[in-house]
C-alpha positions, 0 to 999 in steps of 0.5 A: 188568545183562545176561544171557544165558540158554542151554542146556547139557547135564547133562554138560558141566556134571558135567564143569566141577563135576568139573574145578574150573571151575564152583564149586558152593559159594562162601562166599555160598551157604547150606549143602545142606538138601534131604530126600533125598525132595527130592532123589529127586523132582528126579533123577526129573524129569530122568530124566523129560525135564521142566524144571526152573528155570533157574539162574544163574551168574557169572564167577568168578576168572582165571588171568591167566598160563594164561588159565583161569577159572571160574564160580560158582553163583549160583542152582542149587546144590542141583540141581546138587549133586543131580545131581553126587552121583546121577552119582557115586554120593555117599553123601550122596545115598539113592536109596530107590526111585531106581535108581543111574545105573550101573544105568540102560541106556545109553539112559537114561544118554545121555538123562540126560547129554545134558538140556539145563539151561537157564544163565543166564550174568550175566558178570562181577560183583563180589563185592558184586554176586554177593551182592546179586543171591542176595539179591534172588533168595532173598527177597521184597519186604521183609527176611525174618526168621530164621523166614522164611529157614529157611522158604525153607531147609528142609522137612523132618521137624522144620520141618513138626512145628512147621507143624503144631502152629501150626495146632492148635485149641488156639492158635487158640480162645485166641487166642494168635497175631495176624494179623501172628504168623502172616503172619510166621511167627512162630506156627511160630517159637514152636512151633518154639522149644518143640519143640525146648526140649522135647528139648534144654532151654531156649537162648536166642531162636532160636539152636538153630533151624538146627542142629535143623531142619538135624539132623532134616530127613530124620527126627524119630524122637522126634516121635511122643513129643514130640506125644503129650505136647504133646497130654496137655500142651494138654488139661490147660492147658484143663482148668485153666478159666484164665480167657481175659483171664488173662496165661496166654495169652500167649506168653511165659508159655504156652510156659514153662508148656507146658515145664514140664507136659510135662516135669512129666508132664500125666497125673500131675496130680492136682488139676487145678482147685486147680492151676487156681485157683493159676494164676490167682491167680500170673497175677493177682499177676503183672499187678496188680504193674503197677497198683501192687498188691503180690502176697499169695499169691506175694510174691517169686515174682510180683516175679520172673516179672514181671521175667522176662517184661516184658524179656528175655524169649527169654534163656536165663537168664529163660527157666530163671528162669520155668520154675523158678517155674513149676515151684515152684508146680506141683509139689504138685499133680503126682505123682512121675514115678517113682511 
């Protein structure tokens, strides 16, 4: 494949995006997730005279009869957009402290229009082609997973409270992410998942992932809330004295019983050791199940988690199963939220 990489101003390129000849969003590109800080700090830097990474685009369709085509972005879309919504005073775009172009002196203005992007022009292409080289350039060296493209995607506000409550002590004492949870992203997954149960309800696997990270990439105005009861919610499961072999501390198991304290309330326990001892007697029932022991103390509620947690296990439905028998065996040792 040939390309041939030029440069072209700001202006001509508003010019073509505003005539229809340059096509900032065709069907293959992903939907506009920069913060509006991302966005601020990007026109800061052209208004600043720095470079920026060069973008990429092909040939697009052709009128046959008139001879006039156009172009599509293959890479580049988020600043292009960005710059097309600061020249024409978006409402999708929040200036903060970012003076509007039409208050800018003249000076400023030309300076602005005349930046040279660097475009890097791949020709004609097929469609199927278009697709795989946004692909390649938007990925690694292996296939990325869901967690891992939206890392690429977004860096907003709900995204990073994930990050940062997969770094916690609390995780990491109790050894409940490996290596390859973590260089997958996995652990940001998981907290990610709870995060947003906590605040919508159990769903099932990841499906709910984008539409929050997209809803609260600017702001995540019940965070602070979400992160205190986290924290109560983490203390009290320490405080149970859980022995460290227990299945408590495994995934599955540790986010449904996370879910269900927090929404429990961590601060109105009122045995914590006899809650203790119960959890470890269920946990115990639940893995002896598998050695061919058949549960005493939870009988039908050990045969059921089992079942809910070895297959299945993101589904909605085992997901609202566990947590009710989560939920069962902890409630008398929890007073009326109310009271």
């Amino acid at each position: 494949m040939k390309t041939t990489a030029t440069n072209r101003k700001i202006r001509l390129l508003l010019t073509s995006v505003s005539d229809g000849s340059l096509i900032l969003k065709p069907d293959f590109q992903r939907r506009l997730v920069w913060t509006d800080k991302h966005k601020q700090e990007f026109i800061r830097t052209v208004l600043d005279g720095l470079p920026f990474p060069e973008i990429f685009l092909c040939d697009g369709d052709v009128d046959l009869t008139t001879g006039r085509g156009n172009q599509q972005v293959v890479d580049g879309q988020q600043r292009l957009t960005t710059l097309y919504q600061y020249f024409t005073a978006s409402k999708d775009l929040k200036l903060g402290s970012l003076d509007a172009y039409e208050d800018l002196d003249d000076g400023v203005k030309l300076a602005f229009l005349n930046y040279d992007v660097v475009v890097r022009d791949l020709g004609e292409l097929t469609e199927q082609a278009v697709r795989n080289v946004f692909t390649r350039m938007n990925s690694t060296n292996y296939g990325l997973n869901a967690m891992e493209v939206n890392h690429a995607r977004f860096d907003g506000a709900l995204k990073r409270a994930a990050e940062g409550v997969s770094e916690w002590q609390f995780f990491d004492a109790h050894r409940v992410f490996n290596a390859v949870d973590i260089r997958r992203m996995n652990d940001i997954k998981w907290c990610l998942t709870l995060i947003i149960t906590m605040i919508s309800g159990y769903f099932s696997r990841d499906v709910e992932h984008e539409a929050y990270l997209e809803q609260y990439n600017d702001e995540f105005p019940e965070w602070s809330e979400v992160e205190q009861k986290l924290e109560r919610t983490s203390r009290l499961i320490e405080n149970l004295s859980v022995d460290s072999s227990s299945r408590m501390w495994q995934k599955n198991d540790l986010f449904t019983l996370m879910v269900e304290l927090s929404d429990l309330g961590p601060e109105n326990c009122n045995d914590v050791r006899a809650f203790g001892d119960q959890l470890s007697v269920f946990y115990a029932e639940v893995d002896g199940i598998s050695d061919g022991l058949q549960p005493k103390v939870f009988a039908v509620a050990a045969e059921q988690y089992r079942v809910d947690v070895i297959s299945g296990t993101n589904e909605r439905a085992r997901r609202i199963r566990r947590g009710n028998v989560i939920r069962e065996i902890a409630e008398p040792f929890f007073s009326p939220i109310d009271a």
